[in-house]
Structures are given as C-alpha cells and as structure tokens.
VEXKE-324924 format. One record per residue: residue number from 1; x, y, z of N, C-alpha, C, O in turn; residue in three letters. Coordinates in Angstrom, 2 decimals. Layout:
BEGIN
NUM_X_Y_Z_X_Y_Z_X_Y_Z_X_Y_Z_ALA;
...
***
This chain:
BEGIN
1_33.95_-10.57_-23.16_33.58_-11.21_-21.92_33.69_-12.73_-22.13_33.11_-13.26_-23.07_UNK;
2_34.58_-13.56_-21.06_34.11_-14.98_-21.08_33.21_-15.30_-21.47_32.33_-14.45_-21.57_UNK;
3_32.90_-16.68_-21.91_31.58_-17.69_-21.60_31.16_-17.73_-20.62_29.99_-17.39_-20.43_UNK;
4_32.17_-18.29_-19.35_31.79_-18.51_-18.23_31.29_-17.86_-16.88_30.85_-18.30_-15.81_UNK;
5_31.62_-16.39_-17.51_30.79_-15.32_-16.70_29.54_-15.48_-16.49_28.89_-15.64_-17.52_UNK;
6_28.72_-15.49_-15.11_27.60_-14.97_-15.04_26.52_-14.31_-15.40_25.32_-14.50_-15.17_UNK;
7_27.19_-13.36_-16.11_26.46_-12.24_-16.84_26.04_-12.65_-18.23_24.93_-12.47_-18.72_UNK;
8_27.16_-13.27_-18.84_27.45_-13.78_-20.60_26.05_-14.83_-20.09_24.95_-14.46_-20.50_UNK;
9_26.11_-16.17_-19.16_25.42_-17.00_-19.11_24.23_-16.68_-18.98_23.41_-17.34_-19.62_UNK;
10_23.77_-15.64_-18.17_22.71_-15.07_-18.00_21.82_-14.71_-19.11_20.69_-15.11_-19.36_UNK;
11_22.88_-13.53_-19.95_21.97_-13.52_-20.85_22.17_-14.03_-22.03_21.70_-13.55_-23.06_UNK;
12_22.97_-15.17_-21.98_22.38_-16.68_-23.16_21.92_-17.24_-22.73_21.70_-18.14_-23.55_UNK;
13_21.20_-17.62_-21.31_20.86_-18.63_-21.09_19.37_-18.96_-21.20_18.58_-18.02_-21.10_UNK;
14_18.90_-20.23_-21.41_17.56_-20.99_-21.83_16.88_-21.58_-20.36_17.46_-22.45_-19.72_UNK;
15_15.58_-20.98_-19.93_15.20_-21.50_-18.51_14.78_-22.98_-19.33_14.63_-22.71_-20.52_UNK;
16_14.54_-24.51_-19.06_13.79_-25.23_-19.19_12.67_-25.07_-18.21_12.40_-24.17_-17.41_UNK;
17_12.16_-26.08_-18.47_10.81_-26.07_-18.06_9.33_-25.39_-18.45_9.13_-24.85_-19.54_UNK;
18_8.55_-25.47_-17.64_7.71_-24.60_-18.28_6.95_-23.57_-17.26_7.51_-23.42_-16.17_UNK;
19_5.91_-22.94_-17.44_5.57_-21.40_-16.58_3.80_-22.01_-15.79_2.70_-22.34_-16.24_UNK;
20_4.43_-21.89_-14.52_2.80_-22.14_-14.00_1.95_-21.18_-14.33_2.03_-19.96_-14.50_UNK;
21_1.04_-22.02_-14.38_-0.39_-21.62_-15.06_-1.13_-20.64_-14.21_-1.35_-20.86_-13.02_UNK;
22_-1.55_-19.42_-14.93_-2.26_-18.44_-13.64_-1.78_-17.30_-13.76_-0.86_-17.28_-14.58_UNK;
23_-2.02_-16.26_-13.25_-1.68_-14.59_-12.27_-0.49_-15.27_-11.98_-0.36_-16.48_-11.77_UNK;
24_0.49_-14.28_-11.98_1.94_-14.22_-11.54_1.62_-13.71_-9.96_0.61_-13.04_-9.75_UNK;
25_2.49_-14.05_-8.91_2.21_-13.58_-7.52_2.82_-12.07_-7.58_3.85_-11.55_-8.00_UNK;
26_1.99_-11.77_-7.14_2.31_-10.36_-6.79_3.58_-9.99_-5.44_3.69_-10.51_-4.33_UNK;
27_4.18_-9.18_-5.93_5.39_-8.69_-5.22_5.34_-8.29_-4.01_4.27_-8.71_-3.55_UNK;
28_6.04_-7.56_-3.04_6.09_-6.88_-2.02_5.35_-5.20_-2.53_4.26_-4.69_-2.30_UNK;
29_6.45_-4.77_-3.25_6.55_-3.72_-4.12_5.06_-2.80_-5.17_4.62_-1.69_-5.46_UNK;
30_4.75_-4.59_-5.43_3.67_-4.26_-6.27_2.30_-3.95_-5.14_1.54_-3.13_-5.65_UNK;
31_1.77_-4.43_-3.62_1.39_-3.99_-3.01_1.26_-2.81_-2.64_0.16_-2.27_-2.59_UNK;
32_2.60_-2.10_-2.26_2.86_-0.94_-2.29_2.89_0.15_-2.95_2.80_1.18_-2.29_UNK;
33_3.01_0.23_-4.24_2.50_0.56_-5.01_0.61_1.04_-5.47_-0.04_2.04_-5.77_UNK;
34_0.40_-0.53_-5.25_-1.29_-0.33_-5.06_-1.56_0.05_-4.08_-2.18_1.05_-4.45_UNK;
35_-1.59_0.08_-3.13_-1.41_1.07_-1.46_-1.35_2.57_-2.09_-2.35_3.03_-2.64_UNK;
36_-0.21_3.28_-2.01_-0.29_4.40_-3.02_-1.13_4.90_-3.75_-1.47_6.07_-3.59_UNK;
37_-1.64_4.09_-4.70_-2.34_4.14_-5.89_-3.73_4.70_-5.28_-4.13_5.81_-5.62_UNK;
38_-4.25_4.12_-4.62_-5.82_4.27_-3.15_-5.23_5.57_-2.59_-5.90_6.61_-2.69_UNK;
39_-3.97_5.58_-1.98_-3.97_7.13_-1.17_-3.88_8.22_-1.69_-4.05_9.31_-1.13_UNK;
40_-3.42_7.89_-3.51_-3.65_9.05_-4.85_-1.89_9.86_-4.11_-1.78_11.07_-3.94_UNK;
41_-1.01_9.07_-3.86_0.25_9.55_-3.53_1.37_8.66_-4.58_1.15_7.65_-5.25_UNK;
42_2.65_9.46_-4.42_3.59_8.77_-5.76_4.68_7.99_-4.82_4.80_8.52_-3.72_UNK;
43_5.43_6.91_-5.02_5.76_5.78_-3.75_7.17_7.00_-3.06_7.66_6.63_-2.00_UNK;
44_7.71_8.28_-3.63_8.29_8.82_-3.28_7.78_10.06_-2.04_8.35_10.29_-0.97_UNK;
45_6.45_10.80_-2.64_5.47_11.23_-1.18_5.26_10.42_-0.32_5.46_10.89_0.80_UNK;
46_4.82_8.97_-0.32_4.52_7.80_0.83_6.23_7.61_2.04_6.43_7.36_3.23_UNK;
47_7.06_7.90_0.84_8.41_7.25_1.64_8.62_8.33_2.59_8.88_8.07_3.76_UNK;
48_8.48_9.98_2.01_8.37_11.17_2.58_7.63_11.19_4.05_8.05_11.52_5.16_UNK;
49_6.07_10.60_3.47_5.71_10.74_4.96_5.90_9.55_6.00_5.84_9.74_7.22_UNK;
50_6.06_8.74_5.61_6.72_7.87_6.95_7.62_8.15_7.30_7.86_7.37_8.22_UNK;
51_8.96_9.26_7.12_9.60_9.48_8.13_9.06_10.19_9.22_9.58_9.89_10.29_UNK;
52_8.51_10.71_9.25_7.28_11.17_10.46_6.24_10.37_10.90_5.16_10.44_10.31_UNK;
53_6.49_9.19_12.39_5.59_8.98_12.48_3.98_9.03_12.92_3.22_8.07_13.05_UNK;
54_3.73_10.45_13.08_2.44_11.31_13.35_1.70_11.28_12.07_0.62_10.71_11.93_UNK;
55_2.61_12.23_10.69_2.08_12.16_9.83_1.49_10.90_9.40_0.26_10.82_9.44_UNK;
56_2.35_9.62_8.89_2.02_8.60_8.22_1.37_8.09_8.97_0.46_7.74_8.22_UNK;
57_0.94_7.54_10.47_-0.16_7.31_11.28_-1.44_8.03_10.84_-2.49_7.42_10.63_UNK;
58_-1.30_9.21_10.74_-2.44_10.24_10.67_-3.06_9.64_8.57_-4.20_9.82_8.14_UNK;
59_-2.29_9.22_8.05_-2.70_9.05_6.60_-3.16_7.68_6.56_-4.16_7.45_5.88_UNK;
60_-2.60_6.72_7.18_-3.34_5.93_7.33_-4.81_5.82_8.03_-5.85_5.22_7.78_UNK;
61_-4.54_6.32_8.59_-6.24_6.62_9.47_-7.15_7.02_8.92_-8.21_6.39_9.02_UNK;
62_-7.09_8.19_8.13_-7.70_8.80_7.05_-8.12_8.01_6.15_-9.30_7.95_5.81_UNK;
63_-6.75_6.99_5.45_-7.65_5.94_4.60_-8.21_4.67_5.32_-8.24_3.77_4.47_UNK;
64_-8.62_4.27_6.38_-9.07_3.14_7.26_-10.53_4.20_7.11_-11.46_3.67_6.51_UNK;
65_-10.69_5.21_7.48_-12.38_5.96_7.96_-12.68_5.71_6.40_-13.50_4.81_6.18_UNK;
66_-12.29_6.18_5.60_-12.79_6.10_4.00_-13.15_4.86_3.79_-14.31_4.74_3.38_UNK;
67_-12.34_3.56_3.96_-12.83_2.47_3.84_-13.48_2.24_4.62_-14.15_1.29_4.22_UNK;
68_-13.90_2.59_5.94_-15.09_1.90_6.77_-16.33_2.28_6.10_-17.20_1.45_5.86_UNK;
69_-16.44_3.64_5.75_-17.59_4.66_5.34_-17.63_3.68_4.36_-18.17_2.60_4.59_UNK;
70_-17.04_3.99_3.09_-17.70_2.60_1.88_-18.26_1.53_2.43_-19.40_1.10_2.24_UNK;
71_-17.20_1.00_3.27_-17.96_-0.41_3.33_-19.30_-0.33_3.89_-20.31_-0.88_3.45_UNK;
72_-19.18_0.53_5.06_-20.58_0.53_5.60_-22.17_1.20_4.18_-23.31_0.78_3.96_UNK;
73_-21.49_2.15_3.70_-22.35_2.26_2.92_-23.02_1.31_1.64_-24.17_1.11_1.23_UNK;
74_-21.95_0.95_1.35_-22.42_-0.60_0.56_-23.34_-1.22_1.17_-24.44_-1.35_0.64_UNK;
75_-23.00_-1.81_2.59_-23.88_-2.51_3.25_-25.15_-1.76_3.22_-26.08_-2.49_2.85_UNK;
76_-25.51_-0.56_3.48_-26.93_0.39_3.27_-26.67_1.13_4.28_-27.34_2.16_4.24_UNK;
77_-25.93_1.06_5.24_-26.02_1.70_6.22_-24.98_3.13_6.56_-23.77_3.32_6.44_UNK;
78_-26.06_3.94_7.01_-25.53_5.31_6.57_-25.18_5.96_7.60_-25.96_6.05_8.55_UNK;
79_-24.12_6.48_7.63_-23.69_7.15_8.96_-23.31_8.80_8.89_-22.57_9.26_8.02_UNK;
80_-23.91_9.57_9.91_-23.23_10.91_9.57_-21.88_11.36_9.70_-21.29_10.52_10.38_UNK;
81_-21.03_12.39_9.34_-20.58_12.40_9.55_-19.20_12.28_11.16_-18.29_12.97_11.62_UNK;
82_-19.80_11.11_11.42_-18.91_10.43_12.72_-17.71_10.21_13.03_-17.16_9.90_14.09_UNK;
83_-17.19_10.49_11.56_-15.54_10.35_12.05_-15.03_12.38_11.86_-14.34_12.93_11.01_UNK;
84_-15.49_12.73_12.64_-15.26_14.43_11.88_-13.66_14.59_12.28_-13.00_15.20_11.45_UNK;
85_-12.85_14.05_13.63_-11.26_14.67_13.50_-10.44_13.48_13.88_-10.85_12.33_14.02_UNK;
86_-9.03_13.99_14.05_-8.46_12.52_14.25_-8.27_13.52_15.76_-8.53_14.70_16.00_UNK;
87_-7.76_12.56_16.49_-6.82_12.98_18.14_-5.62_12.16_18.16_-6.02_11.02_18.39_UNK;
88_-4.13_12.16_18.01_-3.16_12.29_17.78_-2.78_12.12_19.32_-2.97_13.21_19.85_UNK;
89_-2.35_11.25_20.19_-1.62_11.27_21.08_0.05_10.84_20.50_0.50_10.77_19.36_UNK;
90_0.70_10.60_21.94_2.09_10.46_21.79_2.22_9.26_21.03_2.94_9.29_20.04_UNK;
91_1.64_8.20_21.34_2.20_6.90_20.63_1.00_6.44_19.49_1.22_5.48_18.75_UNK;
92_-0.39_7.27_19.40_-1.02_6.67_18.17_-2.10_7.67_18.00_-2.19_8.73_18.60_UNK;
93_-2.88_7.20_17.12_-4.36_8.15_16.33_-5.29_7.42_16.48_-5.37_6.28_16.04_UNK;
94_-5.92_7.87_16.95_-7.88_7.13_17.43_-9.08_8.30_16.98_-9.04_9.52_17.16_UNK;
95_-9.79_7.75_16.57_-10.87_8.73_16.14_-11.87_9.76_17.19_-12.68_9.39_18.03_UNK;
96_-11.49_11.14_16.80_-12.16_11.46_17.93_-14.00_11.77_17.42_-14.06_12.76_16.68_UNK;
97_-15.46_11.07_17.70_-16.33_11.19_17.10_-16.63_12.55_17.70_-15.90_13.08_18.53_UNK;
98_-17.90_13.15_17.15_-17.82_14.39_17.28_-19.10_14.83_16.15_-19.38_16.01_15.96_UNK;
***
C-alpha cells in the first residue's frame, strides 16, 4: 500500500494535541443501548419491536408506569395498583386506571 493512502496514514498516524479532561460524551448508540439495558431487551428485540408501532408504544408505556411507580415511591408515596391496563387506540396508549 502507498504512503499516501488514507488507510496507511491512518494507521501511522500521531493525533497531536492532547485529550479533554473528563467522561468521554456519550454516543447516540450508547443511550440506546442503556435504554435496552432498563427494558432487560437485546438492541436486536428493541429494533424487532419498533417495527410495530402498537407494540413499541405499548413497551414504552410499560416502562414510563415503572418509572412513575419508583419515583413516586421514593418520594413515600404509595399508590395501588392504578395503572392495572394499557388502552391502545389507533394513534396512541394512555393508561386505562382501573
């Protein structure tokens, strides 16, 4: 391979400078991932269910009530079971209490 290839330069090449200080920013990817990680799904089940958008509406919802319930319970405050089903219309998911 040339020198002057891209690739050759690439991987001889020396970044100068130096590395800001801190946590590296987190990715798009790496979000998503951690997203996943909370719904206990692998990023290939997640991709699965968003082609359906009932299902992946409906999984998100599921994890929004889980996080309300924590949060509220942290706070002390205890609720019965209030979110018992989802209701699924044509264009979205709202909690039906019950």
């Amino acid at each position: 391979m040339k020198n002057e290839r891209y690739p050759k330069i690439a991987y001889n090449g020396y970044v100068h400078g130096t590395r800001k200080r801190g946590r590296q920013k987190k990715r798009w990817i790496d979000m998503i991932r951690e997203d996943c990680k909370e719904l206990h799904l692998t990023l290939q089940e997640a991709t699965c269910r968003t082609q359906d958008r009932r299902v992946w509406r409906a999984t998100i919802d599921e994890r929004l009530t889980r996080a309300i319930a924590i949060t509220l319970s942290f706070h002390g405050i205890i609720i019965p079971d209030i979110f018992s089903s989802y209701v699924i219309g044509e264009n979205e998911a709202w909690f039906a209490f019950g």
